[in-house]
Structures are given as C-alpha cells and as structure tokens.
C-alpha positions as CSV (number, residue, x, y, z in Angstrom):
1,X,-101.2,-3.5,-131.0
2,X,-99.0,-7.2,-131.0
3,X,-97.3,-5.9,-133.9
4,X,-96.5,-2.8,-132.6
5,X,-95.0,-3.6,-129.1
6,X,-93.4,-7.0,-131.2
7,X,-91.7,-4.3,-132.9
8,X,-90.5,-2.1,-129.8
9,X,-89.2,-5.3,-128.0
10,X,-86.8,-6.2,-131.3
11,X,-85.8,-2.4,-131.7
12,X,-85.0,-2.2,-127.9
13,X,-83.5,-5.6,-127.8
14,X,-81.1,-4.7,-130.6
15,X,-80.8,-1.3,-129.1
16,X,-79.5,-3.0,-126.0
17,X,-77.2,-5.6,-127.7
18,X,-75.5,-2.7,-129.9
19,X,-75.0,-0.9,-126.6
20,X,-73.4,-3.7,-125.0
21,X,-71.2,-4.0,-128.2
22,X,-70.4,-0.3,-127.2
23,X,-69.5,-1.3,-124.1
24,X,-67.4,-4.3,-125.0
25,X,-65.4,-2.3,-127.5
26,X,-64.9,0.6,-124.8
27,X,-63.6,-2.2,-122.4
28,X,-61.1,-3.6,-125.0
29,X,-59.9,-0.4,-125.5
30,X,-59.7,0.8,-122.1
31,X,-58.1,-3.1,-121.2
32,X,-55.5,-3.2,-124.3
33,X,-54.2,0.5,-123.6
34,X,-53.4,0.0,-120.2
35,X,-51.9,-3.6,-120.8
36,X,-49.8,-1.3,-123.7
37,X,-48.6,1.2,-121.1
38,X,-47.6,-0.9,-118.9
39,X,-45.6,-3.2,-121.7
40,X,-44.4,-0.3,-123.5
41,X,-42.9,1.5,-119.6
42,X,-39.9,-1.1,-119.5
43,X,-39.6,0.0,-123.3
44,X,-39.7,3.9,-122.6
45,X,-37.3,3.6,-119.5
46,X,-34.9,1.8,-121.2
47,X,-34.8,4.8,-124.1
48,X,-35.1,7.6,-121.3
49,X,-31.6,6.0,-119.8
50,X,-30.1,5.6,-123.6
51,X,-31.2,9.2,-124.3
52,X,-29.9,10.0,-120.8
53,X,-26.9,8.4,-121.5
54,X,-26.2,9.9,-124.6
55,X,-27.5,13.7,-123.8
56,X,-24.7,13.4,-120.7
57,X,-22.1,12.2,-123.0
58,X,-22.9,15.3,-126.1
59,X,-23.0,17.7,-123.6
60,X,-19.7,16.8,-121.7
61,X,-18.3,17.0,-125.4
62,X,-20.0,20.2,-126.4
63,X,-19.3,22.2,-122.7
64,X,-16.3,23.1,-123.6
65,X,-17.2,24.4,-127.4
66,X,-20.9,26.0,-126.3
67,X,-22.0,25.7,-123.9
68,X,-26.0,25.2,-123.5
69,X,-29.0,24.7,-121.2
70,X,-30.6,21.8,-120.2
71,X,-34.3,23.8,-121.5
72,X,-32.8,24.1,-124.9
73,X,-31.3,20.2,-125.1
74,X,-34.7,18.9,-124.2
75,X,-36.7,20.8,-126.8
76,X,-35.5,18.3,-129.0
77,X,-36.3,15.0,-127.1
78,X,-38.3,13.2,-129.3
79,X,-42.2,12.6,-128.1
80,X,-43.0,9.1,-126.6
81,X,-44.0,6.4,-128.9
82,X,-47.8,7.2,-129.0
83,X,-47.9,4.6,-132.2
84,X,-47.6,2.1,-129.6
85,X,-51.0,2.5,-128.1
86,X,-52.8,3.1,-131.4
87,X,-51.6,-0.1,-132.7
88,X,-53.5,-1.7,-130.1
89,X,-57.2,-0.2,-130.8
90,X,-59.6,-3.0,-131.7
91,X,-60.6,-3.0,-135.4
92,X,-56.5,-2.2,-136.1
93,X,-55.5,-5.7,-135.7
94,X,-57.8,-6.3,-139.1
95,X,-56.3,-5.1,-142.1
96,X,-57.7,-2.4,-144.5
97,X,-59.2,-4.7,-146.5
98,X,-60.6,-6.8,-144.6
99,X,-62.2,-3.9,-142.5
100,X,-63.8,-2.4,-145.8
101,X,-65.1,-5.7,-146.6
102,X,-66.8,-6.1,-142.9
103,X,-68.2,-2.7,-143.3
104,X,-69.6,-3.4,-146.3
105,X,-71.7,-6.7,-145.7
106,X,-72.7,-5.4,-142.0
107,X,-74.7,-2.7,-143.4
108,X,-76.8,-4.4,-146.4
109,X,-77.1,-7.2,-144.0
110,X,-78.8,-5.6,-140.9
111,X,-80.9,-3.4,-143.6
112,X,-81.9,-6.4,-145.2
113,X,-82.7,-8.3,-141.8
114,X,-84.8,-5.4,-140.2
115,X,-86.7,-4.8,-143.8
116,X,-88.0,-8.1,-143.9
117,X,-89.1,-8.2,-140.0
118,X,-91.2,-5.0,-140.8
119,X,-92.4,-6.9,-143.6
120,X,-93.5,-10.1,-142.3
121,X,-94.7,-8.7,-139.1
122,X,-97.0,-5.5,-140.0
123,X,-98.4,-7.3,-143.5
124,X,-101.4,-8.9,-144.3
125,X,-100.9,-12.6,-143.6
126,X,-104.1,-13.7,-145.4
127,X,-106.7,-13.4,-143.3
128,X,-110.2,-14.6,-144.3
129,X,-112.8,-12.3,-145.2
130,X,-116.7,-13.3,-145.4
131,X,-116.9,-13.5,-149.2
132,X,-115.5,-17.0,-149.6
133,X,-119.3,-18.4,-148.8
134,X,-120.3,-16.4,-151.9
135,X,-117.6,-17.1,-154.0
136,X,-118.1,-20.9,-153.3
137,X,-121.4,-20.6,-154.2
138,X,-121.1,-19.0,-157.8
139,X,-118.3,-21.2,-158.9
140,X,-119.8,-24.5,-157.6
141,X,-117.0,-25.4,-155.6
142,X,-117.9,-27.9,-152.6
143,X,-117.9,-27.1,-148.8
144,X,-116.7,-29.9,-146.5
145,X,-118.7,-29.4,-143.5
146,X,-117.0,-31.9,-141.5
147,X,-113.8,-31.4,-139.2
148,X,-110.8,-33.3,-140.7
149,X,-107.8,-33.2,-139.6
150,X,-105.9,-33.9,-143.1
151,X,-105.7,-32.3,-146.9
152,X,-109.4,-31.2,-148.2
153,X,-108.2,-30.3,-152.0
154,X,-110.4,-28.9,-154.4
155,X,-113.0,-28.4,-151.3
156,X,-113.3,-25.4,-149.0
157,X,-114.3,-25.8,-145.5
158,X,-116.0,-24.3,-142.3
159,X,-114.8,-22.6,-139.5
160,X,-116.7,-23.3,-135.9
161,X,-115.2,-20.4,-134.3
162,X,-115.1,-17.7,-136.5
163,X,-119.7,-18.2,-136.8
164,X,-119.0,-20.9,-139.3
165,X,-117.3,-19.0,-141.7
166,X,-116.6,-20.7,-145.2
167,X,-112.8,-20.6,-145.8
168,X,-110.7,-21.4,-148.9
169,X,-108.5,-24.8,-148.7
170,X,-105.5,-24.9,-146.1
171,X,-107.0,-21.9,-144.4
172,X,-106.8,-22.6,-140.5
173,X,-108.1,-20.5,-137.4
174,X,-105.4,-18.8,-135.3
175,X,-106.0,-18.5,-131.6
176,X,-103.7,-15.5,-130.7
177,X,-105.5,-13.6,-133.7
178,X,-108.9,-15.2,-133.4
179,X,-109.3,-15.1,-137.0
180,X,-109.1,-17.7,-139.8
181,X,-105.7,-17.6,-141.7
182,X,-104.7,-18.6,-145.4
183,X,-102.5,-21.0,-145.8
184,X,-101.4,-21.3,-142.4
185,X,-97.9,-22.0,-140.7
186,X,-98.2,-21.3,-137.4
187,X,-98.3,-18.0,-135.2
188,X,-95.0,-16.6,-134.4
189,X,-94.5,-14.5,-131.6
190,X,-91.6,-12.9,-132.7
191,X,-92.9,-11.0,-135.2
192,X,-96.4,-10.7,-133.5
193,X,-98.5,-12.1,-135.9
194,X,-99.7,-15.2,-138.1
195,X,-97.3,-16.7,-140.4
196,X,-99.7,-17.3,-143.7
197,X,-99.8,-17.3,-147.7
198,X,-98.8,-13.3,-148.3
199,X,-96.0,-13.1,-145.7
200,X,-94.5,-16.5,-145.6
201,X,-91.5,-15.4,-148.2
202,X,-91.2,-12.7,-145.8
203,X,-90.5,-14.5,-142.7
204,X,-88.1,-17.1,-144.8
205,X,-86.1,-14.0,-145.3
206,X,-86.4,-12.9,-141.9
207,X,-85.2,-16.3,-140.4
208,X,-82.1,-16.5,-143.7
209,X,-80.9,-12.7,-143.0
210,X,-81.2,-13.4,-139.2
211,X,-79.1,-16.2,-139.6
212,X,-76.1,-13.9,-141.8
213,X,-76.4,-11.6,-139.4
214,X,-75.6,-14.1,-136.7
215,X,-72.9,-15.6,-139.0
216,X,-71.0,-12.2,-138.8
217,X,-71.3,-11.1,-135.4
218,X,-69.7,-14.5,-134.8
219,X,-67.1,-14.4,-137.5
220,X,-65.7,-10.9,-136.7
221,X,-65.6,-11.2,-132.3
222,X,-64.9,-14.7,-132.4
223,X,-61.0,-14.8,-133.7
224,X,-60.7,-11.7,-130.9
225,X,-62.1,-13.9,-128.0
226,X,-59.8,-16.6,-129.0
227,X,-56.8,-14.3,-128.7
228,X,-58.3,-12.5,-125.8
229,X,-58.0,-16.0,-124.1
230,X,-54.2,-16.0,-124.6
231,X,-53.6,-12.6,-123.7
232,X,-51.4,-12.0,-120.4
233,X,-52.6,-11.9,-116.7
234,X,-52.0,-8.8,-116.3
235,X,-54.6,-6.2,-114.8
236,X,-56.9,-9.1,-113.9
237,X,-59.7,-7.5,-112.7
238,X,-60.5,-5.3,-116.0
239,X,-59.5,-8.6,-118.6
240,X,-62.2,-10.5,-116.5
241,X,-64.7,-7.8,-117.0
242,X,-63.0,-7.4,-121.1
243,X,-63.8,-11.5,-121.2
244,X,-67.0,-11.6,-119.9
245,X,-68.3,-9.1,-122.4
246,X,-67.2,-11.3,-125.3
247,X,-68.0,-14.4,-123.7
248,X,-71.6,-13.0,-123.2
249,X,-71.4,-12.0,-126.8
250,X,-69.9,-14.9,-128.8
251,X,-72.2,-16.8,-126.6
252,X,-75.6,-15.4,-127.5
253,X,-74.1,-15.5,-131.4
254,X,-73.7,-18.8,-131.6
255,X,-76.9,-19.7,-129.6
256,X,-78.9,-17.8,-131.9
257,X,-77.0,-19.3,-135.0
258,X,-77.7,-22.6,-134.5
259,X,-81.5,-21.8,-133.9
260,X,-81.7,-20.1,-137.0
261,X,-79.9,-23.1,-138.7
262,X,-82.6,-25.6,-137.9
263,X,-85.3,-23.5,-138.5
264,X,-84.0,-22.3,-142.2
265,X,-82.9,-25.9,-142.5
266,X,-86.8,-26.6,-141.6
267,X,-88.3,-24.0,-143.7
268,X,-86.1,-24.9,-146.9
269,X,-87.7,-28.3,-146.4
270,X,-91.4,-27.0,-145.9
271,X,-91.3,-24.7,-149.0
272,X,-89.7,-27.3,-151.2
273,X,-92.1,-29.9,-150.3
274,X,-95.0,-27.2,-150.5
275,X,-96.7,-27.9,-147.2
276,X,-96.9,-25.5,-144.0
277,X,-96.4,-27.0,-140.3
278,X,-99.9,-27.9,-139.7
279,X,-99.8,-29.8,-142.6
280,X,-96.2,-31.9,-141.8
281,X,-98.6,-33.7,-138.8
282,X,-100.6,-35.0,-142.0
283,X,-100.9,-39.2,-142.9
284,X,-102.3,-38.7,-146.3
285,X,-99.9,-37.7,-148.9
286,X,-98.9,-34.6,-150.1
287,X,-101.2,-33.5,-152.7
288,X,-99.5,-30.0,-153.7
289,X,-96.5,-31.1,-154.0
290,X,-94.9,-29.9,-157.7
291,X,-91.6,-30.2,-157.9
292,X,-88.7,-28.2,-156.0
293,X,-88.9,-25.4,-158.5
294,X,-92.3,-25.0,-158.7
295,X,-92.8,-25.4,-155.0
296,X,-90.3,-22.5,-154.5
297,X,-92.5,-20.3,-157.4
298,X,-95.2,-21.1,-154.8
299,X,-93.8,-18.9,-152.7
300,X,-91.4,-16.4,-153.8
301,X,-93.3,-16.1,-157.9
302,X,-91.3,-16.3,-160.9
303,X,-87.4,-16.3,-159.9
304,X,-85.8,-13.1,-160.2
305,X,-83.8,-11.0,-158.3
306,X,-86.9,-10.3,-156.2
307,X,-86.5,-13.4,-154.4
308,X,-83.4,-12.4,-152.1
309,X,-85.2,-9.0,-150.9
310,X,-88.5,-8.5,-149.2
311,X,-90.4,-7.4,-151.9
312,X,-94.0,-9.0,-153.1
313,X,-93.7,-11.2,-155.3
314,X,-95.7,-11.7,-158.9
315,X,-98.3,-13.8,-159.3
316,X,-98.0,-15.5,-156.0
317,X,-101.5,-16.3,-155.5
318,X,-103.1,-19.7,-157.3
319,X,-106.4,-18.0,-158.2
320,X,-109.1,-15.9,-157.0
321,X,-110.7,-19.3,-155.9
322,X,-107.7,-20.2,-153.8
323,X,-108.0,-23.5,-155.5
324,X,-104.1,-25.0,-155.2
325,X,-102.3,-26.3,-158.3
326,X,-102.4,-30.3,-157.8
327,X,-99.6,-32.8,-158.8
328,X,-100.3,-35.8,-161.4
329,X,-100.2,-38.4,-158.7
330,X,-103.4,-37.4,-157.1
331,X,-104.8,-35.9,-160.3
332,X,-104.8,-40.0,-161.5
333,X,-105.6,-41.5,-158.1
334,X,-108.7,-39.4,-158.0
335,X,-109.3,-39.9,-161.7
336,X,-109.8,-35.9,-161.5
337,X,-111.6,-35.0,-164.9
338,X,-108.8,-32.9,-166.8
339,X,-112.0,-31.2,-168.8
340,X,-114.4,-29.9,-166.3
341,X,-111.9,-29.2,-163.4
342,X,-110.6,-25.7,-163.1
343,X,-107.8,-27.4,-160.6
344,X,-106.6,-29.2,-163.5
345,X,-106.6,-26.5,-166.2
346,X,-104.7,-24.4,-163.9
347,X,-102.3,-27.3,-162.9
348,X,-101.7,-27.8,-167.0
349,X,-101.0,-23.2,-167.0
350,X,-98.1,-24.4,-164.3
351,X,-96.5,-26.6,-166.3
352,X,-96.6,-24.8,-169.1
353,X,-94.8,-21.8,-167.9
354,X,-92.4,-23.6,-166.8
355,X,-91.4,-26.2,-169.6
C-alpha cells in the first residue's frame, strides 16, 4: 500500500510540474507575442504610410493611362509580416540542432529515471524470511546472541522484534516496514520502502538519473530566464506573471540538483567503500571493504552495459549463506583459517575473477 500511494504522489507530482511547464510555456508565448505586436506596430505603420505613399504616387501616374479601383490596387498589398511573431515562439530561439539534441536526451532520460523508481520502489529489498535459523544450523555458522552495535562478520545475529528471528550478517530491522532487511541502508520515503541488498543499484540509479534529469531542466529554462531578466518593461503585469513561472521553475531545478549532488556524491562513497549508512556510524574498521572495483561488483555484478540501466544484475548475491567476501586485513588480524573457512574460499573465488 506505501508503495502504491509513493507511486501516485511522484506520478501526480510530475503530473503537476509538467503542467506548470505547460503553463509557463503558454505564458511565454502569450507574453513574447504581444511584446512582438506591439514592437512590430511602429514597424507595420511605418510600411502602411510607405505603401500609402507609393500606391498614391502609381495611381496619380496610372489615372490618366487606366484608370483603376481602389478594390483592385489592394488585392495586391502584401499580407503583414506574420514571420515576425513566429520568430518569437519559445523553443525557436534554439537552433535545429540543438532542439533535436534536447529532444533526444529528454526522452531516454525521464524513461530511464521513472524505470528505475518503479524498480527500487515495488522490488524485493531483501527481506528476511524464517529459514536463516535452519540454514545456520546445517552449515555451523555461529549466532551472536548479543546486541552490538558494530560489524558481526562471519556470524549471524538475532532480531528482538521480529520473535527473535535469526538473520544473516548486516541484516537490520526496519521500523516503517516492521521487518528485518538485508543489508540495510536506511528506509526511504520517497520510494516507500526499505533501501536493502536487491534494490540498492536501483535506487543509485534512481538518485544518478534524478539528478540528469534535474541537470536538463536547468540547462534548457535557465539561459531563457537569464534573457527573460533583460527583456523590456513592457506589459508588466503579464512579464511578472511570465517571470514568476520560471523563477518558480529554475528555482525548484536547482534546489533539487544540489540535493541529488550530495546524495550521489554520498552514495558513490558508500558503494566504493562497501558499507551502507548504518554501518558509516561504525568505530571498528571496515571489514568488507575490497577494493573500488570490487566494491562496485558488489553491487551492480560483473561490469557491463547492465550497470547504467535498471536491470538485475548477475551474480549479485555473496552466497546462499549471506556470508560477505572479507578483505586480507581482517583475514590476518583474525588469523581467519584460509582452509576450513568458507568466507575465505569465497574471498580467494573474488580475486580470482578478477585478476
């Protein structure tokens, strides 16, 4: 139900900033076609009188030759300059090229942005079954029982409010969703759900496409609200109206942008140091952190062209245990036995594939 009504507020939110776009566009138009009339008058009544002028002299000359009617001179006036006005319509003062090249990137980029929303908002986050206590059990991996507050490697632990549910390593309990999460990042209301291990490359993409998006609503009003600044004060009312529409607009761009830029700045340094938020409060060191590449394969699998659209990646999950890939540093600290520990095999697999 979160997800659902998460999703109606974004579709009627954007609903309601496209319309005011609308709007803003009708405005301009409206605005730049009556400040064009009223420019372009002084320029019409200066031809009328040359045309004047020079009909009264032709037909003095012709009177005595043929005479004619006034209906028949005037069939031949030539129309007002309605090029004038369309000169002044609001994508016109871009060239063609650059308008194909704005159409082009608006439409991959708001596909893009609203693919990954659905995707991080209505999929599975990774939420904790009860087969973990089982699982633990048959493959001798050790429950801590106690409540700490840092990294429990190699160990899974217990949940008091879920009935003491046994939960894989790095999996925390969400209150919005009253249910334990893996690999937890926090619960965003945006999208209406947990941020966790199967949707976390979905909501990077959400924030990085987000941010675009931003970019080029930005990038394409705000050279016309600079020039909208220096326009003349002409028909004040409706340019105050024409202003405040772009002023709203630019406004709420650029507030959005630099949100998004400190969260994707934020995220870029979670995922490369392979920890989640809850896990940045932490004193101990880092344990799963593999390297900047590998982090990254962490998250988004093997690097392909997969990893710049919302798709699931391969092989994103450690193991069937949940059992995270540890780096050297700890493995040596904790004189981990490279033998008997299935942590360790799978941390030697890692580096393997990627030598």
């Amino acid at each position: 139900m979160n997800n659902f009504l998460s999703f109606l507020f974004v579709t009627f939110l954007s609903a309601f900033i496209y319309a005011c776009y609308l709007c803003e566009c009708a405005i301009r138009r409206a605005t730049r076609s009556t400040c064009a009339s009223s420019s372009v008058e002084a320029r019409r009544e200066a031809r009328r009188e040359a045309r004047t002028q020079t009909l009264s002299q032709t037909l003095s000359q012709k009177r005595m030759e043929e005479p004619q009617t006034m209906e028949h001179t005037l069939r031949f006036t030539p129309p007002p300059p309605i090029a004038d006005c369309l000169q002044n319509e609001y994508l016109n003062s871009y060239g063609r090229t650059v308008r194909i090249i704005l159409g082009a990137l608006s439409a991959p980029l708001f596909v893009c942005y609203y693919w990954s929303f659905l995707k991080c908002s209505f999929n599975n986050p990774g939420y904790v079954d009860t087969t973990w206590e089982a699982n633990a059990e048959e493959n001798n991996i050790q429950i801590e029982k106690r409540k700490i507050r840092n990294y429990t490697p190699n160990k899974y632990t217990i949940c008091d409010k879920c009935d003491f549910l046994v939960r894989p390593e790095r999996a925390h309990h969400c209150r919005s969703c009253k249910r334990c999460v893996l690999k937890m990042d926090h619960h965003c209301p945006w999208i209406g759900t947990c941020v966790g291990e199967r949707n976390l490359k979905f909501f990077f993409l959400f924030l990085s496409y987000g941010l675009l998006t931003t970019v080029y609503i930005a990038v394409t009003i705000s050279p016309k609200f600079v020039l909208a600044l220096h326009e003349s004060e002409s028909n004040k009312a409706s340019e105050t109206l024409h202003h405040g529409a772009l002023l709203i607009t630019v406004c709420a761009s650029l507030t959005m942008m630099i949100a998004l830029v400190f969260m994707n700045c934020q995220y870029v340094y979670f995922i490369s140091r392979n920890i989640t938020i809850i896990e940045s409060s932490y004193t101990d060191k880092n344990p799963y952190d593999l390297g900047t590449y590998n982090n990254w394969k962490m998250v988004f699998g093997e690097f392909k062209w997969k990893w710049f659209f919302p798709l699931t990646p391969e092989n994103l999950y450690p193991n069937k245990d949940y059992l995270y890939p540890l780096n050297d540093i700890y493995l040596n600290i904790n004189n981990v036995d490279m033998d008997d520990s299935f942590l360790a095999s799978h941390n030697e697999s890692l580096k393997e594939e990627n030598v």
